[in-house]
MDTraj code that builds the backbone (N, CA, C; nanometers):
import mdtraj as md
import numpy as np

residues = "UNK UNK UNK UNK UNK UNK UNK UNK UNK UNK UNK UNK UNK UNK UNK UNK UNK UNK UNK UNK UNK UNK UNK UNK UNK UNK UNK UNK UNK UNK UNK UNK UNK UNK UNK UNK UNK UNK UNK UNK UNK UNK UNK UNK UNK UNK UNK UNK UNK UNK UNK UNK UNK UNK UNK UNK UNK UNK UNK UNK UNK UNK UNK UNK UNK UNK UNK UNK UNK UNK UNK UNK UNK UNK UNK UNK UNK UNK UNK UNK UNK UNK UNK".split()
xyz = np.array([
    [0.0803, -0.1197, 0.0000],
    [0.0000, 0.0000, 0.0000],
    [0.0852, 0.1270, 0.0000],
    [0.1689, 0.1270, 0.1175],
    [0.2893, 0.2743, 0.0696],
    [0.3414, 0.2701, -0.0702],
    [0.3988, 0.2004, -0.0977],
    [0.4672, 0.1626, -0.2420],
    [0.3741, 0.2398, -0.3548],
    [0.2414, 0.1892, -0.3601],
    [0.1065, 0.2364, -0.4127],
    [0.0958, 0.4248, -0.3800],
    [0.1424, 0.4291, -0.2783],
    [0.0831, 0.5787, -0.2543],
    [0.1771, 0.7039, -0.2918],
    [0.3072, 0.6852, -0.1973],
    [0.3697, 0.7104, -0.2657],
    [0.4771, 0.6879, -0.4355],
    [0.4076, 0.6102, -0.4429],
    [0.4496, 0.5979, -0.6326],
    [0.3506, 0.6657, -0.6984],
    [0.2967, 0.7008, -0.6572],
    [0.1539, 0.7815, -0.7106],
    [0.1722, 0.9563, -0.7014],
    [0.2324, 0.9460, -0.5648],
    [0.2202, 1.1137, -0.4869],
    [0.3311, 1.1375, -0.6146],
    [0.4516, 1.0555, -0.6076],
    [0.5803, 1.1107, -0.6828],
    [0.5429, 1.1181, -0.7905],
    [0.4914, 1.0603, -0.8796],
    [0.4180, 1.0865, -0.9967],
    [0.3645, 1.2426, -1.0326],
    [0.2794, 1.2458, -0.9357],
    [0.1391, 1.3699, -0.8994],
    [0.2829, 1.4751, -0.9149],
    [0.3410, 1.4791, -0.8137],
    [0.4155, 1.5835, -0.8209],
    [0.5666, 1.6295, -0.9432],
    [0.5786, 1.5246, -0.9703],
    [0.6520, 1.5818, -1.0795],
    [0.5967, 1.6235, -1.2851],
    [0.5010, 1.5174, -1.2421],
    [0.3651, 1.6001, -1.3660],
    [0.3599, 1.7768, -1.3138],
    [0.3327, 1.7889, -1.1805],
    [0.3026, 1.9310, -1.1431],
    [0.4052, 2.0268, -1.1667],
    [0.5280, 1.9633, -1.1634],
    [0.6633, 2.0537, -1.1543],
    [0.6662, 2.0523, -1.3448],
    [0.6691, 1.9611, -1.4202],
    [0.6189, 1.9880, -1.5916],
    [0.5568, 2.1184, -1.5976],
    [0.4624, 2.0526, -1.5723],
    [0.3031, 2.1833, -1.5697],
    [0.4100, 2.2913, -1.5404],
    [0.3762, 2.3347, -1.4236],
    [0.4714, 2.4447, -1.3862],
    [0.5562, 2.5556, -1.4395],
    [0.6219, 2.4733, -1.4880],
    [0.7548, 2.5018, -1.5492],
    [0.7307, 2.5992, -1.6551],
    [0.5955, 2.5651, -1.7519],
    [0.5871, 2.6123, -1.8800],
    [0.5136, 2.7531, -1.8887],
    [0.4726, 2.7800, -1.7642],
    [0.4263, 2.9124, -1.6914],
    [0.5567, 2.9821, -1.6969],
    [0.5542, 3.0722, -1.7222],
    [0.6333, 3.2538, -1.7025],
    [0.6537, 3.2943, -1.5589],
    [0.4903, 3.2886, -1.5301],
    [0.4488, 3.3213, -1.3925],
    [0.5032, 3.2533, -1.2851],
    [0.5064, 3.1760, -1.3360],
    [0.5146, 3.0301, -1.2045],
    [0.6805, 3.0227, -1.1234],
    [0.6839, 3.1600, -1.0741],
    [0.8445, 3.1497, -0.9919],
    [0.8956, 3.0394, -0.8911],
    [0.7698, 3.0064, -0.8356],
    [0.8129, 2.9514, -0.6926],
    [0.7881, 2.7478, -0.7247],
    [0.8434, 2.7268, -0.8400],
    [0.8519, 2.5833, -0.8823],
    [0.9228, 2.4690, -0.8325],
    [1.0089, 2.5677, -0.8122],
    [1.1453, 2.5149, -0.7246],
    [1.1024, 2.4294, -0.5920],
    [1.0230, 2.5067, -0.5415],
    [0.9610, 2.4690, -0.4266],
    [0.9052, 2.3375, -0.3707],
    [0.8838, 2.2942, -0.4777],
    [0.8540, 2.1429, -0.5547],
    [0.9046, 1.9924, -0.4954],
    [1.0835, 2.0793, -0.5145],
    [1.1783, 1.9813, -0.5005],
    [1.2001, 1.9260, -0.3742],
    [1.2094, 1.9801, -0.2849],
    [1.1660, 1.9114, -0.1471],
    [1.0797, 1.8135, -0.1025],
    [0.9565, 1.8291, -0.1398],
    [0.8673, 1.7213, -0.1255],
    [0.8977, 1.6373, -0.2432],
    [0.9550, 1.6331, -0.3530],
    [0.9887, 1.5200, -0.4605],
    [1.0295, 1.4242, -0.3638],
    [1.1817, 1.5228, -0.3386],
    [1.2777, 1.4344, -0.2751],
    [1.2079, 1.3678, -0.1316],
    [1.1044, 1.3869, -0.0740],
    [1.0949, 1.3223, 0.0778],
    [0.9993, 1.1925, -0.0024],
    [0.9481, 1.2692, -0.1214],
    [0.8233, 1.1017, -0.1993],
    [0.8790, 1.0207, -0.2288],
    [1.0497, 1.0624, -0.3244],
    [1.1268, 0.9409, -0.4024],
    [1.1944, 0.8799, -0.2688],
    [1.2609, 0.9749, -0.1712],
    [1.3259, 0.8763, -0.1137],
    [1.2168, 0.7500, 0.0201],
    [1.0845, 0.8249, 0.0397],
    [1.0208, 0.7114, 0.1012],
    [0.9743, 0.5894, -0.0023],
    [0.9581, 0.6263, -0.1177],
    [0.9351, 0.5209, -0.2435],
    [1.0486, 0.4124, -0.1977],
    [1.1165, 0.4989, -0.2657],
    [1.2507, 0.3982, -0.1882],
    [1.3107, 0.2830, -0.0914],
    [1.2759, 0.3717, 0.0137],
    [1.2457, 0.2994, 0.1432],
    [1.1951, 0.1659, 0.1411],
    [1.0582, 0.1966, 0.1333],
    [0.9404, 0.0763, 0.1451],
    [0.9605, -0.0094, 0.0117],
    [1.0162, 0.0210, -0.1105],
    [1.0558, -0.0619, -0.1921],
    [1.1670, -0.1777, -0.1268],
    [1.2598, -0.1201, -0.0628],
    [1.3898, -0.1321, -0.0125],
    [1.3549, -0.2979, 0.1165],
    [1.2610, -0.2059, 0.1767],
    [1.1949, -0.2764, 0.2674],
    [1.1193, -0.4090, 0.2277],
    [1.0389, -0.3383, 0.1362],
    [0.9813, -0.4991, 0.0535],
    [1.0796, -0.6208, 0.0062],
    [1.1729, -0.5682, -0.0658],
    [1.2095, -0.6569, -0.1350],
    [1.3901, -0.7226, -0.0560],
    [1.4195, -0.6367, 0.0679],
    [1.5751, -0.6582, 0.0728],
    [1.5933, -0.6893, 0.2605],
    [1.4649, -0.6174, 0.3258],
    [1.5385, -0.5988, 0.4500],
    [1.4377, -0.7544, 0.4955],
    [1.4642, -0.7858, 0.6523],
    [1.4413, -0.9021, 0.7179],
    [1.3902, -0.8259, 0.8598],
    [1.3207, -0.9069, 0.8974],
    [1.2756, -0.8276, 1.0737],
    [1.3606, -0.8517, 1.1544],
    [1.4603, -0.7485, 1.2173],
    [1.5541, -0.7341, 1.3177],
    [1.5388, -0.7498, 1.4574],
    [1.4015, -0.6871, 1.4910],
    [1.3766, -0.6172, 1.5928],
    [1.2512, -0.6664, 1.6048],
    [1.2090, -0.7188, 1.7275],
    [1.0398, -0.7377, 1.7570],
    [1.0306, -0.6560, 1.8753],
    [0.8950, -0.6259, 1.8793],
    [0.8814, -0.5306, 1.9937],
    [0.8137, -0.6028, 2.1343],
    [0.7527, -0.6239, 2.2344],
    [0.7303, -0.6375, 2.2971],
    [0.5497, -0.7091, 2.2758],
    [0.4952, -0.6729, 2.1790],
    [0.4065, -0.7203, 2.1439],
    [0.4187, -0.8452, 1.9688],
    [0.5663, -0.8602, 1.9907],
    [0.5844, -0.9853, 1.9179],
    [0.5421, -0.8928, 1.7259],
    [0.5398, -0.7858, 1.7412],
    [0.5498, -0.7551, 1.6031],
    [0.6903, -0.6967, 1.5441],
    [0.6974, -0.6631, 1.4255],
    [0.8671, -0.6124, 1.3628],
    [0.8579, -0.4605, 1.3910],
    [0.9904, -0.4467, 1.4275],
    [1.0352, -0.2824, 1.4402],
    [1.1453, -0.2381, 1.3092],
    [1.1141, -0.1325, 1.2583],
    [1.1526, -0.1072, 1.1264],
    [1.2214, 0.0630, 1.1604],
    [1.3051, 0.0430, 1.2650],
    [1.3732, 0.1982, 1.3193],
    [1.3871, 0.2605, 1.1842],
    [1.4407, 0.2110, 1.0866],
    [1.4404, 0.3860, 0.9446],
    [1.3292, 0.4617, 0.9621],
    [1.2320, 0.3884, 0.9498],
    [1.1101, 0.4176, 0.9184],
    [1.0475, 0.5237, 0.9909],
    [1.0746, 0.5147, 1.1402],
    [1.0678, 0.5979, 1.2327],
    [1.1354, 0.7279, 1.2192],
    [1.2933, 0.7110, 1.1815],
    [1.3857, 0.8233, 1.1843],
    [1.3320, 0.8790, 1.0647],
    [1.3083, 0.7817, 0.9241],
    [1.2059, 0.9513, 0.8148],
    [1.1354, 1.0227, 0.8673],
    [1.0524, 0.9070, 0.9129],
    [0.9160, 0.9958, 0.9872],
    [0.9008, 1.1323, 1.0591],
    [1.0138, 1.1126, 1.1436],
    [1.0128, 1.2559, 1.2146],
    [1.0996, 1.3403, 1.1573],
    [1.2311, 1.2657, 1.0680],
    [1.2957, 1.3680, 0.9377],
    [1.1644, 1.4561, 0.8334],
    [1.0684, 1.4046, 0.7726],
    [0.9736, 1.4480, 0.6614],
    [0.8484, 1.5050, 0.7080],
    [0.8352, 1.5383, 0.8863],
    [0.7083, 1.5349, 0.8977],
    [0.7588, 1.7255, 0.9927],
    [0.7098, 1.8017, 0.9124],
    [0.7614, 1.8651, 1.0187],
    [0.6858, 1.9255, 1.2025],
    [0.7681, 1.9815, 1.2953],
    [0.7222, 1.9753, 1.4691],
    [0.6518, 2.0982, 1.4483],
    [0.6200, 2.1780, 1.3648],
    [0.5549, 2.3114, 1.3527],
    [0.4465, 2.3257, 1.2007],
    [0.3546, 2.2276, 1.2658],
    [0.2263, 2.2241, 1.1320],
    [0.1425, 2.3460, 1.1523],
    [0.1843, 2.4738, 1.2277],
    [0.0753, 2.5672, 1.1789],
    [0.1725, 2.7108, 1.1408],
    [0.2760, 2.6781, 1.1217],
    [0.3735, 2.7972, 1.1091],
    [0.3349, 2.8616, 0.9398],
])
top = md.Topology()
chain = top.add_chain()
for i, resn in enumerate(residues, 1):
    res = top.add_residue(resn, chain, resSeq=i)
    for name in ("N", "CA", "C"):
        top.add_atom(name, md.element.get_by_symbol(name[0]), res)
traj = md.Trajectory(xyz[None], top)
């Protein structure tokens, strides 16, 4: 399902940065590139995850702990959502 979503978002957004582009107007395109980069590299990830990593870590309730996953999370999400 991530794989699905974000392969989709990254899609969405670089069609948008096309679009964009062909505008005069459209200065702030650039702007873009940040969230590319947080879509391709979680694409990534969970690709990475699917196909390469193994469960390291169980937690206390006998399920897998996937620490990257965590450290994007609070890397891509930012502590000030009303700024």
């Amino acid at each position: 399902m991530p794989i699905a979503i974000f392969g989709m978002m990254l899609v969405s957004e670089v069609s948008e940065i096309v679009f964009t582009r062909g505008f005069p107007r459209m200065n702030f395109s650039y702007m873009r590139y940040p969230v590319i980069s947080v879509h391709a590299t979680s694409l990534f990830y969970y690709l990475v995850e699917l196909f390469l990593t193994t469960h390291t870590m169980i937690d206390a309730f006998g399920r897998p702990i996937y620490p990257l996953r965590y450290v994007m999370w609070t890397c891509s999400v930012s502590p000030y959502p009303y700024l």
